[in-house]
N, C-alpha and C positions, 0 to 999 in steps of 0.2 A: 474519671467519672464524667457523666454527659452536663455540659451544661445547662439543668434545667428551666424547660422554656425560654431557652436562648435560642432566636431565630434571626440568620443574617442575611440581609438581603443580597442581589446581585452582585451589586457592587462594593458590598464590603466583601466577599465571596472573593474576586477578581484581586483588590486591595494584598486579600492573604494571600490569595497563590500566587503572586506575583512576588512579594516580601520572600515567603517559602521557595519558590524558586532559584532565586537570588542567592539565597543563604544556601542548598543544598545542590544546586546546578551549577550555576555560573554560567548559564550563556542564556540569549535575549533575542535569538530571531527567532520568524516564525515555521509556518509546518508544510509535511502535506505524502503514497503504494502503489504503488502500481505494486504491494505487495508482491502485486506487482505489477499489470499492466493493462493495457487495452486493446480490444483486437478487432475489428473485418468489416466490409461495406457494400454493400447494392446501389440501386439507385431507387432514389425515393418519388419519384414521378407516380408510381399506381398508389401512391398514398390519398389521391385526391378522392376516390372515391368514397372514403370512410370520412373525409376532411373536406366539405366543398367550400365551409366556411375558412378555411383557415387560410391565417398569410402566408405570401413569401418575404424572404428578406425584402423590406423595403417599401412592401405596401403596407400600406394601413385597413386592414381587413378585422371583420368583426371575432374572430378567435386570434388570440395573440401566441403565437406558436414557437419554441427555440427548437432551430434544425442542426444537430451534430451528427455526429457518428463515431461508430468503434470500428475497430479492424476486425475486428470476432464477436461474437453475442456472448454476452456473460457465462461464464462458467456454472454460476450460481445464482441464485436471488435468495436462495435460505442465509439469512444475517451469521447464523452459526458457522457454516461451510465458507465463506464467501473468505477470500484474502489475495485477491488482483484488484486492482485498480478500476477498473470498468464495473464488475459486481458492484463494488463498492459505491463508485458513483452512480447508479439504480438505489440501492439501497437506500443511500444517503437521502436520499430524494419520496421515499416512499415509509420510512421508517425514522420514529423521533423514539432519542434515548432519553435517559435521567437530566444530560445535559445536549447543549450544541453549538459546537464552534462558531462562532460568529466574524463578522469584520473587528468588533471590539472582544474578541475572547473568549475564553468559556462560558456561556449564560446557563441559565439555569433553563429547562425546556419541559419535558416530562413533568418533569419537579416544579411543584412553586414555592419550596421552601427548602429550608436546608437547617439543621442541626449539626455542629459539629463538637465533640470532644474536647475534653484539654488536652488531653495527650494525642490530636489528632489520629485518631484511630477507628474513631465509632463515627459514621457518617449520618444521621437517619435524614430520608428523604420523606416530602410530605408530599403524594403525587396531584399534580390538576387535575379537573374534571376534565376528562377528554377521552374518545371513544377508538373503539376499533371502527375498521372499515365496514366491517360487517354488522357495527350500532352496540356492539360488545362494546362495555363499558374497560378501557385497562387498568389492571389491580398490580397492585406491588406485588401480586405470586405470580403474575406473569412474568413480571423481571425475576424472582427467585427460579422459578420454571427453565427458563431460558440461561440464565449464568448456569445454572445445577446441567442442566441439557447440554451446554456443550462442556463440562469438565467430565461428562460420564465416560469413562474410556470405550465403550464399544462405541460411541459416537466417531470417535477418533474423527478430531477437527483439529487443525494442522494452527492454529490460534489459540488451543486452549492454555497455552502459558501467557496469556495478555493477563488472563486472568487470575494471575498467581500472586498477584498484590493483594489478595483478598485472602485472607484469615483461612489457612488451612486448605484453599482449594489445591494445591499441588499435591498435596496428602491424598485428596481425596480423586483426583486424575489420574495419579500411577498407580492406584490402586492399595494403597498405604494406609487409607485413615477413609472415614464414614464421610458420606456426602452428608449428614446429620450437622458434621463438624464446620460445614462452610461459613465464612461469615456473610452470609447475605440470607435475612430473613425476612419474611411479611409479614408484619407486626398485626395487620390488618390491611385489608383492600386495600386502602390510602398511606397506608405507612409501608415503607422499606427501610431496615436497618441496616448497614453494610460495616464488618469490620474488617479492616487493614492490618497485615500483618505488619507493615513500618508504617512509619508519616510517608507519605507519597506527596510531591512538591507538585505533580502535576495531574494528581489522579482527576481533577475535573475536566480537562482534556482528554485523559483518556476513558474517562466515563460515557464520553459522545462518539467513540469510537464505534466501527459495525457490532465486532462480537460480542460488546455491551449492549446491543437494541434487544426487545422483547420482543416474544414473539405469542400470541394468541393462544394459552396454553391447550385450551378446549378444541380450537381445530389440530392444532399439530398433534396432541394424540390421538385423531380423529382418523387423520388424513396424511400418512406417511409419506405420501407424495404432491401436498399441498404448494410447494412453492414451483413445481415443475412448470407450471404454465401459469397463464391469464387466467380469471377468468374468481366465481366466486368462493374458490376457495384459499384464492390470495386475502389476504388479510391484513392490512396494514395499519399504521396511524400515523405518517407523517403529512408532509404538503403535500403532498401529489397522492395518485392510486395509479396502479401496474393498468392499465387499461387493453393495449396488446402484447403477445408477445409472440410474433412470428417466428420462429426459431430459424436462426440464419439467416434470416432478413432485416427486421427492425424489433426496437423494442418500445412502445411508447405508452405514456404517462400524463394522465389527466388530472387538473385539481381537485384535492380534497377539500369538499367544501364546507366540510362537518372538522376538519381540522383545528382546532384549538384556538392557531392564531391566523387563521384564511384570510381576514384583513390585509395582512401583509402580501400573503403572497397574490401577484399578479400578472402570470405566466397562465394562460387556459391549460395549455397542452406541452410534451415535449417530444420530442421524437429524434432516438439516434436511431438512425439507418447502418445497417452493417455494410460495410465497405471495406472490401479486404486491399486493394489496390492507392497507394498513396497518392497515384497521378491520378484516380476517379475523383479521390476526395478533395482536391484541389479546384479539380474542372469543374464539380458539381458546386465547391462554393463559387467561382466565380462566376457560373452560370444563374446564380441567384437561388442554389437550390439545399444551401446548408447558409447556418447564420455563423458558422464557427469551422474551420479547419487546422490540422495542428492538436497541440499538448492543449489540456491532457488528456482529450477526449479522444484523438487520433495522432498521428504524424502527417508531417509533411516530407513532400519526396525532396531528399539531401539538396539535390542540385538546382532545387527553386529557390530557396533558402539566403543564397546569396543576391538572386534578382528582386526578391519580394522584400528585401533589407534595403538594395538600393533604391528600393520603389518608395520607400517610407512608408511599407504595408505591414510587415514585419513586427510585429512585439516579442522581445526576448527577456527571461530574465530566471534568475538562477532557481533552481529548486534542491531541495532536500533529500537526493536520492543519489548513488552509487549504479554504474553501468560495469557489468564484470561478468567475468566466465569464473565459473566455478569449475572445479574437480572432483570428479569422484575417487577420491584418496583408496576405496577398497580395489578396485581396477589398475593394472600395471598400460604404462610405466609410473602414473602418478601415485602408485601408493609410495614412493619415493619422494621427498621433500625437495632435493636439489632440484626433483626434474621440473617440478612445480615452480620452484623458484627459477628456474633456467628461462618456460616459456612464460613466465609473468612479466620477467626483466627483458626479454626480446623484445616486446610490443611498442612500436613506436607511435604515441598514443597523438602526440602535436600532431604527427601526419596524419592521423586517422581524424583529429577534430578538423584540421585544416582544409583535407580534400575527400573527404568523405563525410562525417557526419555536417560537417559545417554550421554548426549549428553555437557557437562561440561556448562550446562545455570545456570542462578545465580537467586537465590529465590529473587524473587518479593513480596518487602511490601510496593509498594507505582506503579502509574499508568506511571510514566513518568523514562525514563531508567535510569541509574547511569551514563553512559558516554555523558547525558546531564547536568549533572553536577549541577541541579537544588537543589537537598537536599543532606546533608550527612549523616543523619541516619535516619534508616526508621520507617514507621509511627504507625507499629507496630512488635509484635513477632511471629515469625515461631512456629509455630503447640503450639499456645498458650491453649493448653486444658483447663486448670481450670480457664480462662477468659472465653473461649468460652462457656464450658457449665454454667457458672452463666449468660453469656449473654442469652443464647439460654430457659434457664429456665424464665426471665424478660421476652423476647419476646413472652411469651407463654402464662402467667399473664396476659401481656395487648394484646394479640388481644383474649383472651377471653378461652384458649383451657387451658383442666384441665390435659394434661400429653400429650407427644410429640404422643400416639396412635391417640390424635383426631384431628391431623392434617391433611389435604387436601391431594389424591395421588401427591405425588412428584417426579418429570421429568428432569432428566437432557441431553440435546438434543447438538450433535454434528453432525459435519461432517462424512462424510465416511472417514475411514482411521485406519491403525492398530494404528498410534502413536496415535491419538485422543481416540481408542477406549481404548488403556489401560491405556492409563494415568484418563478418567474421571472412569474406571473400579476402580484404584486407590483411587481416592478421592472418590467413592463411598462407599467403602470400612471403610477409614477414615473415613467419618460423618457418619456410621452405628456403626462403635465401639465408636465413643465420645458421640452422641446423643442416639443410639437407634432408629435408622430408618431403613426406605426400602426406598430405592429411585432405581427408575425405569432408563434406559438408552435407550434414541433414537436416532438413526442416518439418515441422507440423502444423498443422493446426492449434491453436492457442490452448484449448482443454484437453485434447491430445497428448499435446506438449509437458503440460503441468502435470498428467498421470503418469508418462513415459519419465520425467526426472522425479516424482515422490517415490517409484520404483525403482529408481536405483541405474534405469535402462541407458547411461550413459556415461563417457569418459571424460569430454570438455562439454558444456553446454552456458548455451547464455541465460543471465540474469540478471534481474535488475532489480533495488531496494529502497522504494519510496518512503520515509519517517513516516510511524504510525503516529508518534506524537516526537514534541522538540526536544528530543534528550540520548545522546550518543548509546546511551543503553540498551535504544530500542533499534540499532544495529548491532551492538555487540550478542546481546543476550539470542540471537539467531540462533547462532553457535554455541551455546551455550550448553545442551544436550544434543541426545541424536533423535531424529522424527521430528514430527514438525515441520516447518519451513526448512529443516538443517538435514538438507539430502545429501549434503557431499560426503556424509558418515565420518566427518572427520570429527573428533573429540579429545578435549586435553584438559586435566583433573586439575589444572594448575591454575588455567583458564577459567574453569569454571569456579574455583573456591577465592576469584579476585571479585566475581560478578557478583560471586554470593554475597561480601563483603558489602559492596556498595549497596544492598538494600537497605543495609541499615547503619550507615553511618553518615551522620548527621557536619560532620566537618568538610566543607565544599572543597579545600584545598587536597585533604587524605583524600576523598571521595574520585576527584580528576585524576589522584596519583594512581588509584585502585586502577580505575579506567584507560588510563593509559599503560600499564602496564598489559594488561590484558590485550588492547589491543598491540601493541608488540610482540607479543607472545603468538598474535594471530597472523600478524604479516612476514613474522619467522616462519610458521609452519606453511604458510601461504596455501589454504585449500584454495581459495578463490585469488582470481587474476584479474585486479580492479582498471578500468581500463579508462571511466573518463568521469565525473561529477555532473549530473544531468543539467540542463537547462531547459526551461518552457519557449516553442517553439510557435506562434499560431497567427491566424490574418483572424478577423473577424467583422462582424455587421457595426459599423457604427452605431446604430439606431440600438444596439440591444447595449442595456445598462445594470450595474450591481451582481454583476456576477463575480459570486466570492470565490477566487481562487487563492489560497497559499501558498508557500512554499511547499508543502508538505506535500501537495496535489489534491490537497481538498478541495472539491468544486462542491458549490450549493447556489441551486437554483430558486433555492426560498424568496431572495429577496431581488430575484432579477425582472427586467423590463424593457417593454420597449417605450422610447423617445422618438 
């Protein structure tokens, strides 16, 4: 039963999920997707025409301006669609949920008040007064609007199982149970009710996530192609407003000054510039013409890396994400498990951090990071050669081939980018000297990319898995079904009914146990071939200050500045 007119503020808020935490996780760093990533870049020099006011790094001019860049222009701006890392950080910036990650934790944002249950289950939110971009006032059916919008399956949003902590919504995604049945209602304009289908230890963190944000219910059914571009049928409410969006060039972001809490933010403008090239993005920041080069907004090219380290320029430090080549298990020769497991164990991943990525990341022999604290030794051996080729020889046996020449041409298919390109150049390299192969290299464009492997159109391909929130789940449960983020079509019933488990048990020690079996179960079958534990890589402006980054790869520009 709800506790009536019980209302707890932030920081008792904070107090419980942290207590909850504790009790139902057991681990204590913090977050951050590149769901997956970032992508592409110009040069931002013809920006000044739209900008005469604005600075460069380092002067003190009357618009106070942060200059990055992506390697690619977002894939998306629609909060529903959106699930790389670049989208996200736009989003982030333009869009405020129920709550929002902060330096001290989940705060309450949207919301100014909070209800909670005894039996932590019924959530109800009391929303702030605060507007859309467009002076539209937002209402708790906007939030119902938008949760119910992307669990509707012809939507088909590759996220809508974030949203399955919520009362009946997976029922009502595959088509199984009424959207009628979801728990998330608008009691009235200013009320949201939400009910959970377990206790969720960390559902206020995941409440500030993208495919929790609202979205303007009145124009999206207005305007089916509202988020395509700039302009006024973007519609937002968070710190900033979408101000342009050049498509392939730049994307940039001006304060919202009708925002809620505008006090705070004090950033005029922001502008990432699309930079596909890592050596532009470096020259352009030392040329004074970006205030940020590097994670997470871009990469820096490998072999600067060690100079910009000895220069004392350098900031490095771990994040929460998995670098790996995944498999498409329905394609031969990997719908074979040995073979899978043959070229995961080939890859000599030290030499790949050592002289190519160089960027001090930690070899990866298992899918879930080490600073989640879920295993302590891993699942297998680094550049295990004489396993790999008696694996690779068995997988050859049973699907039928009399010597590795009468295998299928083989494709290993990544992103654009130098670091992508020489790191799978690397491992190409490796399973030609362990096996005796030729394996071929392709690359795309970033949304290219992302269409060609949710289709299926590949046999090795890179990727990479940033924590949506701090909880080993939110890498396992990937895999968890097929569709979605889980294109390698690999699936196993055994797997999935350990995940089931852990939604609802309450015992932290059984709950780890759950979770670790499962993930065993997954680096047995090995669809993916996990290759290193990411790390944050970047130089930046001294003068700019308060830029929240976590481990997770959340970047927010709420509360940045320049000094």
């Amino acid at each position: 039963m709800m506790k009536k007119g019980f209302k707890i503020s932030f920081l008792t808020v904070l107090a419980l999920i942290f207590v909850m935490g504790l009790a139902l996780v057991g681990c204590s760093e913090d977050t951050t997707t590149e769901p997956e990533e970032v992508e592409k870049t110009d040069d931002t020099n013809d920006q000044k025409d739209d900008n005469d006011e604005a600075n460069t790094p380092g002067e003190e001019m009357t618009e106070k301006v942060f200059r990055a860049s992506f390697p690619s222009e977002p894939p998306t701006l629609d909060p529903g669609q959106a699930t790389d890392t670049t989208s996200s950080t736009v989003l982030r910036g333009v869009f405020e949920g129920l709550t929002r990650v902060t330096p001290d934790g989940p705060a309450l944002a949207g919301a100014e008040n909070l209800e909670i249950s005894d039996d932590y289950l019924t959530y109800t939110f009391t929303l702030r007064d605060h507007s859309w971009t467009n002076g539209d006032p937002v209402t708790a059916h906007d939030y119902e609007y938008a949760w119910k919008r992307v669990l509707e399956p012809a939507f088909a949003a590759d996220y809508a199982y974030q949203l399955y902590y919520i009362k009946n919504a997976e029922a009502a995604n595959t088509g199984e149970g009424s959207m009628d049945d979801v728990g998330v209602k608008a009691i009235d304009d200013k009320t949201l009710e939400v009910t959970l289908e377990n206790p969720t230890p960390y559902i206020m963190e995941l409440l500030a996530f993208t495919t929790y944000k609202p979205v303007n219910k009145k124009i999206v059914e207005a305007n089916e192609t509202w988020a395509n571009d700039a302009g006024d049928l973007y519609v937002s409410n968070g710190p900033f407003k979408l101000d342009i969006w050049e498509h392939g060039n730049e994307v940039q972001l001006v304060k919202n000054d009708d925002y809620w809490d505008a006090d705070t933010v004090q950033l005029d403008r922001i502008i990432y510039a699309v930079v596909e090239d890592e050596g532009t993005v470096l020259a352009l920041y030392e040329d004074g013409e970006l205030d940020w080069a590097g994670s997470p907004f871009s990469s820096l090219p490998t072999d600067s890396l060690p100079i910009l380290k000895d220069q004392g320029l350098l900031t490095t430090q771990i994040r929460t994400g998995t670098y790996m080549y995944k498999f498409n298990v329905e394609k031969e020769p990997f719908n074979n498990k040995k073979m899978r497991q043959a070229f995961a164990y080939a890859i000599d991943r030290q030499s790949i951090i050592d002289h190519v990525a160089q960027g001090e990341q930690i070899p990866a022999m298992g899918l879930v990071p080490p600073n989640m604290e879920l295993v302590k030794e891993p699942y297998f051996q680094d550049n295990n050669i004489e396993m790999a080729k008696q694996l690779f020889d068995d997988a050859l046996e049973e699907l039928g081939y009399a010597s590795a020449a009468d295998l299928p041409p083989l494709v290993l298919s990544h992103n654009t980018s130098e670091g992508h390109q020489k790191i799978a150049q690397a491992v190409q390299e490796q399973w030609r000297q362990v096996f005796g192969i030729e394996l071929t290299l392709e690359n795309a464009e970033w949304g290219v990319y992302l269409d060609q492997i949710d289709e299926g159109d590949y046999q090795i391909a890179r990727y990479g898995w940033i924590g949506d929130f701090n909880d080993p789940i939110n890498f396992l449960e990937i895999f968890k079904e097929l569709g979605g983020n889980n294109n390698t079509r690999w699936h196993n019933d055994e797997y999935t009914s350990l995940l089931d488990l852990t939604y609802s048990e309450g015992d932290v020690t059984t709950r780890t146990q759950l979770l670790k079996d499962a993930e065993a179960i997954f680096m047995d079958e090995m669809p993916i071939a996990p290759v290193y534990y990411y790390t944050y890589n970047y130089v930046s402006n001294l003068e700019i200050k308060d830029i929240f980054l976590d481990s997770l790869g959340n970047t927010d520009l709420k509360w940045a500045h320049f000094e």
